[in-house]
C-alpha positions as CSV (number, residue, x, y, z in Angstrom):
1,X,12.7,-15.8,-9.3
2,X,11.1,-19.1,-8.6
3,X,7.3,-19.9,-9.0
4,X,6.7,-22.2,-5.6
5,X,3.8,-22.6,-3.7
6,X,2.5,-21.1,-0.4
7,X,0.2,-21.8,1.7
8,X,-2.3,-18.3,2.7
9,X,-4.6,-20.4,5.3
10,X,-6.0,-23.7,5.3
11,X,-8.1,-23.1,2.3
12,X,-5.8,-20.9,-0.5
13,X,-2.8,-21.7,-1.9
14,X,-0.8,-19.4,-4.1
15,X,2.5,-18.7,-6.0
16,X,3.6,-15.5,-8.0
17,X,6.4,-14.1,-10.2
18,X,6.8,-10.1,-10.6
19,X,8.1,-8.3,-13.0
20,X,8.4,-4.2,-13.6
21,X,5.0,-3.9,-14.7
22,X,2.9,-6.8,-13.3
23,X,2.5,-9.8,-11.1
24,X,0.9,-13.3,-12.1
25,X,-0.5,-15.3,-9.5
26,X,-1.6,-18.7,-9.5
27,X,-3.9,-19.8,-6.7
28,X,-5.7,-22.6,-5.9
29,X,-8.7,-22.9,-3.9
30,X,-11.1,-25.1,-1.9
31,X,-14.8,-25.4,-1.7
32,X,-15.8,-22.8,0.5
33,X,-12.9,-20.6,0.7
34,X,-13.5,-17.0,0.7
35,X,-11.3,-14.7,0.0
36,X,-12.5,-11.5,2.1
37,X,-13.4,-8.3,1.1
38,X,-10.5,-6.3,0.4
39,X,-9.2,-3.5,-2.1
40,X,-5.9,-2.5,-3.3
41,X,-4.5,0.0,-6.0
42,X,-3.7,-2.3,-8.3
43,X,-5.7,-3.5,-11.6
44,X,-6.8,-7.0,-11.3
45,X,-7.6,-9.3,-14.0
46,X,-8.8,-13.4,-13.2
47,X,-8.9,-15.9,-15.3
48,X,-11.2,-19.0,-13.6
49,X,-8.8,-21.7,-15.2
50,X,-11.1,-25.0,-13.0
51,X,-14.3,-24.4,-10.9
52,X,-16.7,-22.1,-10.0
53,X,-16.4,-18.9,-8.0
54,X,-19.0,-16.4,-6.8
55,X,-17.4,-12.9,-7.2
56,X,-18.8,-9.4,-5.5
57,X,-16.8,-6.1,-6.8
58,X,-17.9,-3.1,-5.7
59,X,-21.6,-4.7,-4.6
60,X,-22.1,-6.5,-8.1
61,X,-22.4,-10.2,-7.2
62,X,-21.9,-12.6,-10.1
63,X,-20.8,-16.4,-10.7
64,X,-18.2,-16.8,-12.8
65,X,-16.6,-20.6,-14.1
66,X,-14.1,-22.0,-16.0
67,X,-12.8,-19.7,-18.7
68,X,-14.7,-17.0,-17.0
69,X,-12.5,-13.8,-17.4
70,X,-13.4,-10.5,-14.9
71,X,-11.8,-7.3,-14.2
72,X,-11.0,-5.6,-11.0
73,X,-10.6,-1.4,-11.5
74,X,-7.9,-0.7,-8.3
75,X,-8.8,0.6,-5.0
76,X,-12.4,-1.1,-5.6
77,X,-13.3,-3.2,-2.6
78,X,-14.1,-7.3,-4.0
79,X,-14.7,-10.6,-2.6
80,X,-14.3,-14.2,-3.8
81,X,-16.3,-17.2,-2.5
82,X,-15.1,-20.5,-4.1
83,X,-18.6,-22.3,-4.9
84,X,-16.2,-25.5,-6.0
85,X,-12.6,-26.6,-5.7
86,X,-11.3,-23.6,-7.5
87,X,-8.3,-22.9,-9.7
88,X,-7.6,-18.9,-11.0
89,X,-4.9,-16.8,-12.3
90,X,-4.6,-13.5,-11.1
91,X,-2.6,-10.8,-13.0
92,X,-2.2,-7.5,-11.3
93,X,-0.7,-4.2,-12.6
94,X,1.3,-2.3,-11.3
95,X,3.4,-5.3,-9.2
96,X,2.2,-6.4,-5.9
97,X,5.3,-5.0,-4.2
98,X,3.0,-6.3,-0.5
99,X,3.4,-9.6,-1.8
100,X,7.3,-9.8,-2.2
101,X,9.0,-11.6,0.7
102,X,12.0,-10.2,3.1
């Protein structure tokens, strides 16, 4: 499996690698970006590696910067706003089987 980037929309970049019991993302973002209110059953854990992000989970809005660390419980419905050029890993468990490309 290779780690490569890919472009989600003019504002996120990201690239992954799954295994049987998780996935590891890597995304960069710009100033501004949001990443929308969504939910999915997996566990989410981010770690803010550069920047500063403004987080909503489940209607609890909170800033969170580098070396910031925040959990994600599955099916709860989140948001990210990146307040600064922004740089996160995301590790989710179980795999993001939506993710992987035909």
């Amino acid at each position: 499996m290779t780690w490569r980037w890919e472009k989600v929309n003019e504002c996120m970049e990201r690239r992954y690698i799954s295994g049987e019991g998780a996935t590891v993302a890597q995304f960069r973002l710009k100033a501004g970006c949001v990443a929308q209110r969504h939910s999915h059953p997996n566990e989410q854990i981010s770690v803010v590696l550069e920047g500063v992000i403004e987080f909503d989970i489940g209607g609890m809005r909170f800033t969170a910067s580098t070396g910031d660390v925040v959990y994600v419980p599955p099916g709860v419905e989140h948001e990210a706003v990146a307040i600064t050029d922004a740089v996160v890993i995301d590790v989710f468990s179980p795999p993001r089987k939506d993710w992987v490309t035909k």
